[in-house]
Residue, then its C-alpha position, 0 to 999 in steps of 0.5 A: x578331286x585334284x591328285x595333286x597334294x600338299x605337304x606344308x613342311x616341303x615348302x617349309x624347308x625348301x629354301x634351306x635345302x636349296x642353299x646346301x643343294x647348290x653348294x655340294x651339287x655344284x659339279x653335278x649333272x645326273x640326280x636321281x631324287x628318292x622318295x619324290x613325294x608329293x612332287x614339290x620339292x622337285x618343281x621347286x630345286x629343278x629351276x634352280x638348279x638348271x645345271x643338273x637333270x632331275x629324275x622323280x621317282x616314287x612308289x606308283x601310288x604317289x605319281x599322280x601328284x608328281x606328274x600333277x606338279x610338274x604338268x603345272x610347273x615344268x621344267x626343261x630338266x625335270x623329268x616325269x616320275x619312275x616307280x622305285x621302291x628300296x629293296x624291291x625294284x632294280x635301280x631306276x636309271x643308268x646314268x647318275x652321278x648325285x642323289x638326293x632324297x629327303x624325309x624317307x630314312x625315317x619312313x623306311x623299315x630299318x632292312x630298306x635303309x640299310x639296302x638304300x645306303x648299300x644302293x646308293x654307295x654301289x651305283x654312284x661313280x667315284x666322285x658321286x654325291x648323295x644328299x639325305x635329308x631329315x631327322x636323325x639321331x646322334x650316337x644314340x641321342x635325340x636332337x630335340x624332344x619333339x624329334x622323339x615325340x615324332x619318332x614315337x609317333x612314327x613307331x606307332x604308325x609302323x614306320x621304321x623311324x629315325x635312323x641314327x647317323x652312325x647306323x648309317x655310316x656303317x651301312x654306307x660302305x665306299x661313301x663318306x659322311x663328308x657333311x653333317x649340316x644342321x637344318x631347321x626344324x631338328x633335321x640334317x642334311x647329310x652329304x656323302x661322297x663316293x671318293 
C-alpha cells in the first residue's frame, strides 16, 4: 500500500491559493509551510514559485506522504519534511522570512492556535509575511451554513474548529491583518504582515 495520500480539496484550491501566493510572497525567500499534510500543495506551489525556498513540516506521522510526493515530483526548492507540532516542538528553522500554511487553524485546539499566532508573529523578521488559509468566522458569523455544518462536524471529532478572524487578530500580536482575500468554497486567505 503507497503512504502517499490524497485529499481532493488541496487540488481543488491549489490554483486560487497560488494566485495570491504569487502576489503577497513575491519579495520573499524563506517559507516555512505548517501543517504540509498530504504533501500536495507543496509539490504544486514550490515550482511555481522558484523564487522562494519551500520547507515542509508536519507531525512525524504525515511525512511518509510528503516525502512519497516530493520523491515523485521534486523540486530543486523544496525541501524534505521536519517534525513541527504547535505548542510542542521548538520552531523548526533558523532563517524564514514567510509562512504559510493552510486548513490547520480550524484543526488545532484553541490554546495551539493562540500559540501559532504568538510563534509566527515572534520568529518572522520585520517585513515577514504569514499566509493562513481556510474557513473563518467573521465577529462571531458564519460565512455560509455549510462552514457551520463543517464546524459542528469538526466539534464532533474533538478538533478545536473554526477560528474567528478577530480572535486572531488579538492573538497575533506585531502582525497585521493587512489582507482578507475571500476564496472559493467559504474560505480565506488571510495575509499578515510583521511591519
Amino acid at each position: 500500500m503507497t503512504e502517499k495520500r490524497y485529499s481532493p480539496s488541496c487540488e481543488n484550491n491549489r490554483l486560487p491559493i497560488l494566485a495570491v501566493l504569487k502576489s503577497a510572497l513575491k519579495d520573499s525567500r524563506h517559507l516555512l509551510e505548517i501543517g504540509s499534510g498530504t504533501g500536495q500543495h507543496a509539490v504544486y506551489f514550490a515550482p511555481a514559485l522558484p523564487h522562494l525556498n519551500w520547507q515542509t513540516s508536519d507531525l512525524a506521522c504525515n511525512h511518509p506522504s510528503i516525502q512519497a510526493w516530493l520523491g515523485d515530483l521534486p523540486a530543486p526548492n523544496l525541501y524534505q519534511p521536519v517534525v513541527f507540532q504547535v505548542g510542542a516542538d521548538d520552531w523548526p528553522v533558523s532563517q524564514v522570512d514567510c509562512v504559510y500554511t493552510a486548513n490547520t487553524t480550524h484543526i488545532m485546539q484553541p490554546h495551539e492556535a493562540e500559540i501559532m499566532m504568538q510563534t509566527v508573529a515572534k520568529e518572522l523578521p520585520s517585513g515577514g509575511v504569514f499566509c493562513q488559509y481556510g474557513p473563518f468566522t467573521i465577529n462571531g458569523e458564519f460565512t455560509s451554513q455549510s462552514n457551520h455544518d463543517f464546524n459542528q462536524h469538526l466539534l464532533n471529532e474533538g478538533c478545536g474548529g473554526i477560528r474567528d478572524i478577530a480572535e486572531l487578530t488579538q492573538w497575533a500580536g506585531e502582525l497585521k491583518l493587512v489582507e482578507q482575500q475571500p476564496m472559493p468554497a467559504n474560505n480565506f486567505m488571510l495575509i499578515w504582515r510583521k511591519p
